[in-house]
PDB file of the backbone (N, CA, C, O) and the ligand in Angstrom, with CONECT records:
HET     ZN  A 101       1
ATOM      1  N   UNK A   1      82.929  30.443 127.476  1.00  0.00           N
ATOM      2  CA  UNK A   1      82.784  29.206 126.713  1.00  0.00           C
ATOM      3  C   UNK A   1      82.741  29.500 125.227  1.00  0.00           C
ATOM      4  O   UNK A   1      83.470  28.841 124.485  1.00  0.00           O
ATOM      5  N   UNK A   2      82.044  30.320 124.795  1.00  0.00           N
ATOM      6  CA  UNK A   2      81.917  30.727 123.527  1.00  0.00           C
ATOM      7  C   UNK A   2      83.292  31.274 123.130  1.00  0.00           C
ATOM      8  O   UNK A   2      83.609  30.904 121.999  1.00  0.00           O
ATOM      9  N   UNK A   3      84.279  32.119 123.790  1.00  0.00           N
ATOM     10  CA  UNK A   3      85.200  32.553 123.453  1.00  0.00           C
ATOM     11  C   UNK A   3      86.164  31.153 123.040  1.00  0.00           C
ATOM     12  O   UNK A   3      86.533  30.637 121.985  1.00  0.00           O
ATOM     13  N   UNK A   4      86.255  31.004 123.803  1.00  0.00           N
ATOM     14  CA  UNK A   4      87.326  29.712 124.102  1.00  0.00           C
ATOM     15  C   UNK A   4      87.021  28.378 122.841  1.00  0.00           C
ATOM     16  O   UNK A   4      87.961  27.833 122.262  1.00  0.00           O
ATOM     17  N   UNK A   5      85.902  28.102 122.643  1.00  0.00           N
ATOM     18  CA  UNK A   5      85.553  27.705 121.528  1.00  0.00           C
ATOM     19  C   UNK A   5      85.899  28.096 120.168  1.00  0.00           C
ATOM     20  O   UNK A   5      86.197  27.325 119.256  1.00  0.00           O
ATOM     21  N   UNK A   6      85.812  29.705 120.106  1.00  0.00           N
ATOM     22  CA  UNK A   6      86.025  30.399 119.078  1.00  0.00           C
ATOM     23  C   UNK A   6      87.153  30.401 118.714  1.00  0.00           C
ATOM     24  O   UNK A   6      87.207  30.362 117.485  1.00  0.00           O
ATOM     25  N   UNK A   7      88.113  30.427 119.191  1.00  0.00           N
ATOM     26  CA  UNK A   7      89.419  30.588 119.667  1.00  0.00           C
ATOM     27  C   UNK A   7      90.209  28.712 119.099  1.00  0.00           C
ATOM     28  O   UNK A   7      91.121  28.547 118.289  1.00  0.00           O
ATOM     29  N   UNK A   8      89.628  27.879 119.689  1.00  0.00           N
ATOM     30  CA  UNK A   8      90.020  26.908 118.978  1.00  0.00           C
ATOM     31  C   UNK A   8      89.804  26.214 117.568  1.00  0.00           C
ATOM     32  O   UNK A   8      90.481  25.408 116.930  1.00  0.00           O
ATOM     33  N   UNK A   9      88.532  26.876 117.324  1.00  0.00           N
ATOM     34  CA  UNK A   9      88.458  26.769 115.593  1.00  0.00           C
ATOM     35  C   UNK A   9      89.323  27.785 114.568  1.00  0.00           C
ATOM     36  O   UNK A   9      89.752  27.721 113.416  1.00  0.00           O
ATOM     37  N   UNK A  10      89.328  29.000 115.935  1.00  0.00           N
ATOM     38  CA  UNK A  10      90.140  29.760 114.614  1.00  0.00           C
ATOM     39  C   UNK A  10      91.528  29.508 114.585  1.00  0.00           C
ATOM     40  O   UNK A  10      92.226  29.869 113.638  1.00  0.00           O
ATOM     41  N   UNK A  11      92.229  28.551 116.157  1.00  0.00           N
ATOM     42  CA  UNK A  11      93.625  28.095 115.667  1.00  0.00           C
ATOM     43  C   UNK A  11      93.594  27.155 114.775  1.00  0.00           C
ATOM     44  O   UNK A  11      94.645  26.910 114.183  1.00  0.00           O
ATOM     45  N   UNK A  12      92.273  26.324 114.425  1.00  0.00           N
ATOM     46  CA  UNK A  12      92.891  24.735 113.468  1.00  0.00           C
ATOM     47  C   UNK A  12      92.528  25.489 112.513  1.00  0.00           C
ATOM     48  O   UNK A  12      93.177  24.960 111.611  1.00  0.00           O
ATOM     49  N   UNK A  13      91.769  26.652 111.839  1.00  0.00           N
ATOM     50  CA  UNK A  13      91.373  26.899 110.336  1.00  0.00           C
ATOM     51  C   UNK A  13      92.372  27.289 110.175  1.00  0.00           C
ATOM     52  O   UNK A  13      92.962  26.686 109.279  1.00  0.00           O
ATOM     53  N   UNK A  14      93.166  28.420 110.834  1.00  0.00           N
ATOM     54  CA  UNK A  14      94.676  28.297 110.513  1.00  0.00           C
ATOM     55  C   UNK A  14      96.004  27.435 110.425  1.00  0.00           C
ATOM     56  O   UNK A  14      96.988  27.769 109.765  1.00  0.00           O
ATOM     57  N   UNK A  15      95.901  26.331 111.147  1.00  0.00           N
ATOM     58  CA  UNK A  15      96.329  24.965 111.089  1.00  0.00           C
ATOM     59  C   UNK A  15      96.424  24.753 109.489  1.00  0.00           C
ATOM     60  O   UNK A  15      97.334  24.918 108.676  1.00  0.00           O
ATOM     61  N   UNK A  16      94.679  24.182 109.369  1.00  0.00           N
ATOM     62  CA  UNK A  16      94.484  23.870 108.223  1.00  0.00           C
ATOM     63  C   UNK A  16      95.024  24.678 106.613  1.00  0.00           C
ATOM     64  O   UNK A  16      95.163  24.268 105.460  1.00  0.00           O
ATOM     65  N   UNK A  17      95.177  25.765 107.182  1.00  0.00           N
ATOM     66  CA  UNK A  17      95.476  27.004 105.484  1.00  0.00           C
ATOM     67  C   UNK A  17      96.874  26.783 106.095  1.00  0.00           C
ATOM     68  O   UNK A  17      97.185  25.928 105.266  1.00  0.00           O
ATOM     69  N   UNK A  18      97.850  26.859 106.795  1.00  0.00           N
ATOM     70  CA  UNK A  18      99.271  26.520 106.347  1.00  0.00           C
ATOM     71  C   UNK A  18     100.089  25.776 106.222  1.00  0.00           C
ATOM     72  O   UNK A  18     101.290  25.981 106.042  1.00  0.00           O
ATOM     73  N   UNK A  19      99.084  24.065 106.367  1.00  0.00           N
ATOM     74  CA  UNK A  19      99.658  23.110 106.096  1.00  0.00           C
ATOM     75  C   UNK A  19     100.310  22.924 104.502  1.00  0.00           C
ATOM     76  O   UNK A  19     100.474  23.685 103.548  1.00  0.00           O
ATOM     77  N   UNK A  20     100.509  21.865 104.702  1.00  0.00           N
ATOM     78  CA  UNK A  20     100.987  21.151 102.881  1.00  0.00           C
ATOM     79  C   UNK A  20      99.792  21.187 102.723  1.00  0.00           C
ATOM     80  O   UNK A  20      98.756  21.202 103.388  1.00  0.00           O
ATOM     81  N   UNK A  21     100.377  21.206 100.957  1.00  0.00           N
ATOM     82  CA  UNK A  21      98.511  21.568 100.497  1.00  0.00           C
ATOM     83  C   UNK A  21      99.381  21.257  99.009  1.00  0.00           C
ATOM     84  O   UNK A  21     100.596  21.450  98.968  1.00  0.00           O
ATOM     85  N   UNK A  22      98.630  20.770  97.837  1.00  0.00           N
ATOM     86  CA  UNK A  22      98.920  20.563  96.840  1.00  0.00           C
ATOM     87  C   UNK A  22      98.537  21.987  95.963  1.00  0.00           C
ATOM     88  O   UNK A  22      97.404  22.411  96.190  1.00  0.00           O
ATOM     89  N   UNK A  23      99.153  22.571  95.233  1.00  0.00           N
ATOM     90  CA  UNK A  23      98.683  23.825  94.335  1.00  0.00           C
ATOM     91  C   UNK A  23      98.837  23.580  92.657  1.00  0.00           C
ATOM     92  O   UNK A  23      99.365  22.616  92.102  1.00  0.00           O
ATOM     93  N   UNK A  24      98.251  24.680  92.082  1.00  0.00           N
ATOM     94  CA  UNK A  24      98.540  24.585  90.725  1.00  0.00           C
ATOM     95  C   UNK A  24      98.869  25.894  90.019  1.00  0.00           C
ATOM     96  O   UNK A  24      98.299  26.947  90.307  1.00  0.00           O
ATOM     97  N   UNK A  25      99.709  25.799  89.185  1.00  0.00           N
ATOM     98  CA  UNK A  25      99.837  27.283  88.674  1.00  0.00           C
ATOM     99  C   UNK A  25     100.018  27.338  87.261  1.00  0.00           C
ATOM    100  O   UNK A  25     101.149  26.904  87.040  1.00  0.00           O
ATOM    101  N   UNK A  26      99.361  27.714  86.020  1.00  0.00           N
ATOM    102  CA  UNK A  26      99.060  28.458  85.171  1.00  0.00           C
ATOM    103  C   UNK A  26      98.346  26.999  84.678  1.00  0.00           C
ATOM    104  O   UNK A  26      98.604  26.205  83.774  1.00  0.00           O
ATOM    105  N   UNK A  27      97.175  27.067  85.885  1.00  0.00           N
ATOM    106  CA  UNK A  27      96.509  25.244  85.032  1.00  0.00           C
ATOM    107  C   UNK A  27      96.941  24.287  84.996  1.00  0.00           C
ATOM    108  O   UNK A  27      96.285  23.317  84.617  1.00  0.00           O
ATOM    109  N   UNK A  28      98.279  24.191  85.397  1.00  0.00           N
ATOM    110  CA  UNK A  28      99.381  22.932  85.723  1.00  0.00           C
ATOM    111  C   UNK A  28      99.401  22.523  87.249  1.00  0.00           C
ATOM    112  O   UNK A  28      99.849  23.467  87.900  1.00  0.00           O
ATOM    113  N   UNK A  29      99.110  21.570  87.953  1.00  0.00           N
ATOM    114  CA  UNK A  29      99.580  20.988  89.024  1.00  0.00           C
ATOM    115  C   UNK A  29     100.957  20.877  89.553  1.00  0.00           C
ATOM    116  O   UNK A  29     101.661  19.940  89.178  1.00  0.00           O
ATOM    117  N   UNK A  30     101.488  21.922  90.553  1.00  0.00           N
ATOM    118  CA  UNK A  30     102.629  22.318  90.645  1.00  0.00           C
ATOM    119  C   UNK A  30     103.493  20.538  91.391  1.00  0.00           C
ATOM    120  O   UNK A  30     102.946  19.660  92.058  1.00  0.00           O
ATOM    121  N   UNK A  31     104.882  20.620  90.917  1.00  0.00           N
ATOM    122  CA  UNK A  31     105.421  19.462  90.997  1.00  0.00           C
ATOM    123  C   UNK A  31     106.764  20.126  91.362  1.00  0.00           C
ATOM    124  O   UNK A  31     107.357  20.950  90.666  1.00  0.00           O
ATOM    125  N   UNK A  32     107.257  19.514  92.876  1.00  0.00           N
ATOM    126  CA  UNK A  32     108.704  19.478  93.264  1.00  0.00           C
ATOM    127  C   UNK A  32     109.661  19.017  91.876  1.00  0.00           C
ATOM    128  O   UNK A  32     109.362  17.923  91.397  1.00  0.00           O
ATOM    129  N   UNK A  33     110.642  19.684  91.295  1.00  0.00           N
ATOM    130  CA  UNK A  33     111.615  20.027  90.220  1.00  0.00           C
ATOM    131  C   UNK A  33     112.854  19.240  91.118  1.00  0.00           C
ATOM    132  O   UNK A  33     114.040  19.275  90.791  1.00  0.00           O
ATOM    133  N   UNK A  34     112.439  18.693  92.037  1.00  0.00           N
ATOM    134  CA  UNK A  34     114.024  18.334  92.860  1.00  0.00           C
ATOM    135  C   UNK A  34     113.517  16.747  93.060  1.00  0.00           C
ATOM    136  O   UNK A  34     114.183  15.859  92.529  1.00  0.00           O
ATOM    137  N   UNK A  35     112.423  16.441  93.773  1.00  0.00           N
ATOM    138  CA  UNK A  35     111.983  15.263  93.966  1.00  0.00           C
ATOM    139  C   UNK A  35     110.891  14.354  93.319  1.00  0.00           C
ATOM    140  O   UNK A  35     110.860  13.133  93.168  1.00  0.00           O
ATOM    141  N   UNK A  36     109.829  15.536  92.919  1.00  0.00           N
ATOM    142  CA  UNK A  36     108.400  15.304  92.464  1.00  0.00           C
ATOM    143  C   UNK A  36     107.353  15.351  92.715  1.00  0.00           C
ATOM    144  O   UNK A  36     106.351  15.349  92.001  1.00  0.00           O
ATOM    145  N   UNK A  37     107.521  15.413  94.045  1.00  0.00           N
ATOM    146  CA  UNK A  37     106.190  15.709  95.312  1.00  0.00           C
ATOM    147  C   UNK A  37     105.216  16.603  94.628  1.00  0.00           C
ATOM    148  O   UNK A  37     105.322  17.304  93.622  1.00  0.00           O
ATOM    149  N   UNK A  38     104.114  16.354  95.561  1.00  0.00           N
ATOM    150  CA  UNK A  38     103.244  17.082  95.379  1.00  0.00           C
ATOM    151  C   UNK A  38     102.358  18.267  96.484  1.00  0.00           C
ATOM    152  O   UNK A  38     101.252  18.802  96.418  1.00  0.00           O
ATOM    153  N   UNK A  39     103.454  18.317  97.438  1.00  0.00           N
ATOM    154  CA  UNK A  39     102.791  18.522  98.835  1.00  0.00           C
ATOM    155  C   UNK A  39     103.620  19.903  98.963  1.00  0.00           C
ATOM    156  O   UNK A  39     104.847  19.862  98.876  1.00  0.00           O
ATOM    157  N   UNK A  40     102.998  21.030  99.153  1.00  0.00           N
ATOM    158  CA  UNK A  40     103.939  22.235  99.169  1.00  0.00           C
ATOM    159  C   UNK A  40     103.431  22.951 100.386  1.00  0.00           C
ATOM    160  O   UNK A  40     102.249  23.148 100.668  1.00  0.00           O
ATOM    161  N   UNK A  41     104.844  23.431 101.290  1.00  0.00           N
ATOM    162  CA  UNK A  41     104.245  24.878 101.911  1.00  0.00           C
ATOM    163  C   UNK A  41     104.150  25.830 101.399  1.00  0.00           C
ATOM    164  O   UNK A  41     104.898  26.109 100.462  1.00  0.00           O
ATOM    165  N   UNK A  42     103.278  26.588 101.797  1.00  0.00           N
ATOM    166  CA  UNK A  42     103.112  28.474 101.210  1.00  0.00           C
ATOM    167  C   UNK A  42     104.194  29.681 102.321  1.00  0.00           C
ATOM    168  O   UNK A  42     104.309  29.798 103.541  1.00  0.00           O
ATOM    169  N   UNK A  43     104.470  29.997 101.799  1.00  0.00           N
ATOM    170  CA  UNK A  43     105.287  31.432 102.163  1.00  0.00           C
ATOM    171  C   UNK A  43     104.930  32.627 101.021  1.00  0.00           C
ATOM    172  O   UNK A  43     104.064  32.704 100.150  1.00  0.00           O
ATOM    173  N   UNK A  44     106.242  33.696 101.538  1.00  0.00           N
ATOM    174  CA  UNK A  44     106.031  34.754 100.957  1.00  0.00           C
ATOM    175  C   UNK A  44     107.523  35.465 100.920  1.00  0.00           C
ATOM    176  O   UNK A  44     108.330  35.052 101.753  1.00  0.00           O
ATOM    177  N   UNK A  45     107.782  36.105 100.360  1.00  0.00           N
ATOM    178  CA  UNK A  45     109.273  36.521  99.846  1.00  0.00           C
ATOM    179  C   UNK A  45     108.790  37.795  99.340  1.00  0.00           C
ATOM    180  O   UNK A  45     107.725  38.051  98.777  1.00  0.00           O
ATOM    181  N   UNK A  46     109.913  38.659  99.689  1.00  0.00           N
ATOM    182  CA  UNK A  46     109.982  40.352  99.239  1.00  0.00           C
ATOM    183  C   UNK A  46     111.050  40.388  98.092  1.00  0.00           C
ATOM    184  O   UNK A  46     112.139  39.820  98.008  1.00  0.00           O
ATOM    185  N   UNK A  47     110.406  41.224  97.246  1.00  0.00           N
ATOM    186  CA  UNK A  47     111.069  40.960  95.761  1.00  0.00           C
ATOM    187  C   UNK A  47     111.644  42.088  95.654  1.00  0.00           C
ATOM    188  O   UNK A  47     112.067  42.267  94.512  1.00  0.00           O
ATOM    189  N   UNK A  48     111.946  43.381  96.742  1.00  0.00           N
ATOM    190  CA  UNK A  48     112.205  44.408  96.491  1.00  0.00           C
ATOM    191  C   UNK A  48     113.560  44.864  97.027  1.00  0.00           C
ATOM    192  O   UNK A  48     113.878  45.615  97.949  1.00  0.00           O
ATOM    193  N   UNK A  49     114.198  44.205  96.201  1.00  0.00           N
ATOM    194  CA  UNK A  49     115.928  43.858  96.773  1.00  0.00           C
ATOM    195  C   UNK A  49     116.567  45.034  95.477  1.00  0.00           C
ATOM    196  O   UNK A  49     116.057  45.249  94.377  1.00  0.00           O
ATOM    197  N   UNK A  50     117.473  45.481  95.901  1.00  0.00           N
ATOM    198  CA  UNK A  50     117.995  46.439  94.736  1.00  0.00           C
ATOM    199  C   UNK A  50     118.766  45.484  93.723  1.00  0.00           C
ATOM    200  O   UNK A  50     119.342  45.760  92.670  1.00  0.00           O
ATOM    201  N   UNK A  51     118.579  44.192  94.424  1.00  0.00           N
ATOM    202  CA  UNK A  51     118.938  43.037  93.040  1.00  0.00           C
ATOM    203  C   UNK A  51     118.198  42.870  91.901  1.00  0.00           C
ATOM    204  O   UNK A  51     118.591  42.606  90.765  1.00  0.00           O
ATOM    205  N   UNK A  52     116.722  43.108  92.447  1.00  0.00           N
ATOM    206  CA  UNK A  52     115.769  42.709  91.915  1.00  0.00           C
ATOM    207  C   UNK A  52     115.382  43.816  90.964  1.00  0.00           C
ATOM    208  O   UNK A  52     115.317  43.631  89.749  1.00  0.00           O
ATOM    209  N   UNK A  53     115.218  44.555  91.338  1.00  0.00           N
ATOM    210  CA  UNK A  53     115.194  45.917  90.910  1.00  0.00           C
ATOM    211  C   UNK A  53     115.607  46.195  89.817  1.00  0.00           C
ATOM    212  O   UNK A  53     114.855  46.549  88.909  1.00  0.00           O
ATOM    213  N   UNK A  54     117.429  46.039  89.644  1.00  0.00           N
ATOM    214  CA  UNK A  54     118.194  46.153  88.847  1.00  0.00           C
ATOM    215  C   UNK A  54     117.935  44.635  87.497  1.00  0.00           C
ATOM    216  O   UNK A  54     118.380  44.790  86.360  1.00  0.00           O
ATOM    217  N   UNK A  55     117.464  43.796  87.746  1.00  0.00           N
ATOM    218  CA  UNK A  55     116.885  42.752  87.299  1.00  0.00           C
ATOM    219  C   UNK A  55     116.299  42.815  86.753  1.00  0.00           C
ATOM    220  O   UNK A  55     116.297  41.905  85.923  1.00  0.00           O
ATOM    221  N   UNK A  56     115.041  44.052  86.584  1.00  0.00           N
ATOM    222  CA  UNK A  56     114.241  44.106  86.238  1.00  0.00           C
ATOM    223  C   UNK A  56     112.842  43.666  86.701  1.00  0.00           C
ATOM    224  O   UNK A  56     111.884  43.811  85.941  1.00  0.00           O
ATOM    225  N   UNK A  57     112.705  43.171  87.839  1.00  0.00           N
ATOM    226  CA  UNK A  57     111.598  41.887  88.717  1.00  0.00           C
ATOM    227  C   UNK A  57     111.134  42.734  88.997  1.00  0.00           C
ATOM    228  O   UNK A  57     109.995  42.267  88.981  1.00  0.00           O
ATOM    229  N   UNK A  58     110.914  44.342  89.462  1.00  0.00           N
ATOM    230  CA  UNK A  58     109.809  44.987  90.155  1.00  0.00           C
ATOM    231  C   UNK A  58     108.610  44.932  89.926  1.00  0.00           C
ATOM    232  O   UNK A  58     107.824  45.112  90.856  1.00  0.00           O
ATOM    233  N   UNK A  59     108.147  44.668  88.623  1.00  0.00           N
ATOM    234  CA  UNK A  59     106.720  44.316  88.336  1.00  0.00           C
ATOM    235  C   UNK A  59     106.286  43.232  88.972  1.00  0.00           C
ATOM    236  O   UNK A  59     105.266  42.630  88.635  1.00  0.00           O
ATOM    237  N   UNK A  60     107.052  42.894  89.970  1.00  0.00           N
ATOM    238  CA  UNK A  60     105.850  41.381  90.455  1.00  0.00           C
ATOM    239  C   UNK A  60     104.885  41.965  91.171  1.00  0.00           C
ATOM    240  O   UNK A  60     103.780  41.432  91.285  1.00  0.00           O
ATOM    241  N   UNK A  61     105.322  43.645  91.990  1.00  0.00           N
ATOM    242  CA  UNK A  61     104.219  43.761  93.433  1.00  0.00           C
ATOM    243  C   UNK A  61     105.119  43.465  94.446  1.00  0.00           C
ATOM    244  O   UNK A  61     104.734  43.428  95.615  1.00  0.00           O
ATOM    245  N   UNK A  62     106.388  43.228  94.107  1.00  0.00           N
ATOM    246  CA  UNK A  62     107.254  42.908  95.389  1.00  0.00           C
ATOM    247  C   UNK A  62     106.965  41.927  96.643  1.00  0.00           C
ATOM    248  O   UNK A  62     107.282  42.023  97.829  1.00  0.00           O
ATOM    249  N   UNK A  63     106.443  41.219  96.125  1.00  0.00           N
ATOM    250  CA  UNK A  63     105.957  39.964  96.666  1.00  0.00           C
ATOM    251  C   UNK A  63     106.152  38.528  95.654  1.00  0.00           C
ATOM    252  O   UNK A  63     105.294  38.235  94.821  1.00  0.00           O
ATOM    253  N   UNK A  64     106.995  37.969  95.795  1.00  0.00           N
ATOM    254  CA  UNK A  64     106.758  36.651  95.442  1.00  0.00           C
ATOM    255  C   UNK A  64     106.003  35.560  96.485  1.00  0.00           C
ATOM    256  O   UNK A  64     105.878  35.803  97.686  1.00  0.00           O
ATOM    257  N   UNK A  65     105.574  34.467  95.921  1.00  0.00           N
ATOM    258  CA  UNK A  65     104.776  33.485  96.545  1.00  0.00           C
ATOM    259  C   UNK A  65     105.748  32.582  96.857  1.00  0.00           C
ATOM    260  O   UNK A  65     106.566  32.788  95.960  1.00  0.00           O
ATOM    261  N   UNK A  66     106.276  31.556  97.671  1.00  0.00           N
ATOM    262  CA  UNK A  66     107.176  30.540  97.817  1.00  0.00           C
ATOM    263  C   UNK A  66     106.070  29.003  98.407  1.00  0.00           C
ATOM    264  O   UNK A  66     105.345  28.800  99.381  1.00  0.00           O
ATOM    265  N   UNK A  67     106.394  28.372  97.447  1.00  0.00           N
ATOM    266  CA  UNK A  67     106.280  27.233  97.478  1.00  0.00           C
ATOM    267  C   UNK A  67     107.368  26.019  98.181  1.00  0.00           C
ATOM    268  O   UNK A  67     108.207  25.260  97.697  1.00  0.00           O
ATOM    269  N   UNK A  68     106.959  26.236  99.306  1.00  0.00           N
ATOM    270  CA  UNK A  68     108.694  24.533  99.765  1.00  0.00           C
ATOM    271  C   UNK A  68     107.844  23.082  99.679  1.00  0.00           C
ATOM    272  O   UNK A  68     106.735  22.934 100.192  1.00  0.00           O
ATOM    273  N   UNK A  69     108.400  22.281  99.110  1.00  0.00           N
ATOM    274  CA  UNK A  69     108.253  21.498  99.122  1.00  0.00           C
ATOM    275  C   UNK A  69     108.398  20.566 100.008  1.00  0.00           C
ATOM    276  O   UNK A  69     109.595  20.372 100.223  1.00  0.00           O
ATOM    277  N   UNK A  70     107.558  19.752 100.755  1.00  0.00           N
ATOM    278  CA  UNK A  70     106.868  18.891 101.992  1.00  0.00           C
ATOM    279  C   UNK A  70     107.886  18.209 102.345  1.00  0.00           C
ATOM    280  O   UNK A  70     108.468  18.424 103.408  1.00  0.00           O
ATOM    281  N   UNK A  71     108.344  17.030 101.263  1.00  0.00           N
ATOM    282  CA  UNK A  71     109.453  15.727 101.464  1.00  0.00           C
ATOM    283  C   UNK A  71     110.786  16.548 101.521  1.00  0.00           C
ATOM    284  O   UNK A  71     111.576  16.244 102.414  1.00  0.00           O
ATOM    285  N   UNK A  72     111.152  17.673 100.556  1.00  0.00           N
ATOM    286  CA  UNK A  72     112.747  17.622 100.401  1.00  0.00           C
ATOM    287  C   UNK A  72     113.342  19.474 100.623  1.00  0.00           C
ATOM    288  O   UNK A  72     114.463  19.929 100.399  1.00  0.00           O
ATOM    289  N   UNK A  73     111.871  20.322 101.222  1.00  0.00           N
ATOM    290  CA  UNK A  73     112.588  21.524 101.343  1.00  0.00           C
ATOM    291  C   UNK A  73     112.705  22.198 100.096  1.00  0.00           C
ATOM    292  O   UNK A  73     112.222  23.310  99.883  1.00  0.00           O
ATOM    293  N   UNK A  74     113.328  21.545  99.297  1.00  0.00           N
ATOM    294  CA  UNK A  74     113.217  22.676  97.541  1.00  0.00           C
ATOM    295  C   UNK A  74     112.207  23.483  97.924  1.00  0.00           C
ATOM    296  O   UNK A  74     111.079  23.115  98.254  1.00  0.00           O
ATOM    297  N   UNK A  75     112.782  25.023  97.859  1.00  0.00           N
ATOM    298  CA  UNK A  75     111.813  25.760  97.352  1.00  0.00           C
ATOM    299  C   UNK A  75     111.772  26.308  96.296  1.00  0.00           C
ATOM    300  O   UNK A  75     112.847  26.558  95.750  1.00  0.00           O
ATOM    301  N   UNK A  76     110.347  26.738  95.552  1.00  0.00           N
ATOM    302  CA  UNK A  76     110.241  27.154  94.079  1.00  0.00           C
ATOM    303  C   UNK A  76     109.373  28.505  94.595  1.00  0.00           C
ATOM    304  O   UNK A  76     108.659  28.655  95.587  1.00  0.00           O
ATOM    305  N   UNK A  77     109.727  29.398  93.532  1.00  0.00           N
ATOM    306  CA  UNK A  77     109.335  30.568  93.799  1.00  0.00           C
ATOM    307  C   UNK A  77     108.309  31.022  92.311  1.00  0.00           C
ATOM    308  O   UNK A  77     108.695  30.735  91.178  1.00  0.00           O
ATOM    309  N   UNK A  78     107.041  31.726  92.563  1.00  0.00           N
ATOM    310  CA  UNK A  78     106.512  32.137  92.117  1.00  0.00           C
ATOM    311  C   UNK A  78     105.985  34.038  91.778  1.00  0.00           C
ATOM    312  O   UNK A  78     105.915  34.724  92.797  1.00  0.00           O
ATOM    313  N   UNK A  79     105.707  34.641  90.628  1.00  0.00           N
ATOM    314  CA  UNK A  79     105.239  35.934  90.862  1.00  0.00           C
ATOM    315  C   UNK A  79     103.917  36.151  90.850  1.00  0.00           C
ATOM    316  O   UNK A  79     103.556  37.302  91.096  1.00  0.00           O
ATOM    317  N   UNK A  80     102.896  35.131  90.570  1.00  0.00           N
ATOM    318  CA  UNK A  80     101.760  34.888  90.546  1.00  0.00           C
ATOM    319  C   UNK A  80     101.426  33.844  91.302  1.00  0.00           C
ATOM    320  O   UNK A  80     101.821  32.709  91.034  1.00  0.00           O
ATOM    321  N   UNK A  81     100.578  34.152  92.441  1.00  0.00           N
ATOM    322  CA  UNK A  81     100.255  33.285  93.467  1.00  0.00           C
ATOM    323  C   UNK A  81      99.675  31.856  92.761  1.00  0.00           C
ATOM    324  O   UNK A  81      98.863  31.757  91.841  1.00  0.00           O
ATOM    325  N   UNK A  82     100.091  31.215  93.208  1.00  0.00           N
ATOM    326  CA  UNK A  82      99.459  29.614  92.853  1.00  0.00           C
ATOM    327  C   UNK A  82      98.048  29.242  93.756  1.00  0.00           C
ATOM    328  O   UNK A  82      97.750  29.499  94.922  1.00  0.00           O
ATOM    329  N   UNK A  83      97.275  28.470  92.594  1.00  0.00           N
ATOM    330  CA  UNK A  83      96.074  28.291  93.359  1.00  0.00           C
ATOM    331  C   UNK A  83      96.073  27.029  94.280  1.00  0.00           C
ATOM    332  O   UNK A  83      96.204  25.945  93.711  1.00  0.00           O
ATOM    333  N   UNK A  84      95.918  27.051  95.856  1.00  0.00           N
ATOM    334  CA  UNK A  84      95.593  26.181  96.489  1.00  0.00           C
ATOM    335  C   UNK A  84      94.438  25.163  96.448  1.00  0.00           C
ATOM    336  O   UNK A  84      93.289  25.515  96.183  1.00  0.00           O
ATOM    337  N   UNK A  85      94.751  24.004  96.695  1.00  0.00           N
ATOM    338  CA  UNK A  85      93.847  22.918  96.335  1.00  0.00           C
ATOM    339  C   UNK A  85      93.459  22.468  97.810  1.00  0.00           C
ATOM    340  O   UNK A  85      92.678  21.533  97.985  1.00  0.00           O
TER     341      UNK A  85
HETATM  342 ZN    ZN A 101     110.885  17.949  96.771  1.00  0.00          ZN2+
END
């Protein structure tokens, strides 16, 4: 019983952290650039492409943050994680 319990809070807290979620990044309230929304998924993207590389982008940590947006899919990409709200 206790397991099984446990087990269903820890699927909705995860539910809950990868839903849409509104974020902000450098103090700004991040805003869909395609539609306007305000509702973003979180992902994650590997920055360590010999594109990137050559680009100059290796200083991110090879991780970018991806933001998609709820209503229209746009995704916007970040090198500094955005703060969830
Ligand atoms: Zn959008």
């Amino acid at each position: 019983m206790g397991i099984w319990n446990g087990l269903k809070r820890a699927s909705r807290a995860i539910a809950e952290s990868t839903g849409p979620a509104k974020y902000s990044s450098g103090g700004k309230q991040v805003r869909c650039e395609h539609c306007g929304r305000d509702q973003f998924t979180e992902g994650n993207a590997q920055l360590n492409t010999a594109g990137m590389t050559f680009m100059g982008l290796d200083w991110a940590n090879q991780t970018a943050t991806t933001l998609m947006c709820h209503a229209c899919g746009r995704i916007h990409w970040f090198g500094i994680r955005p703060e969830r709200h």
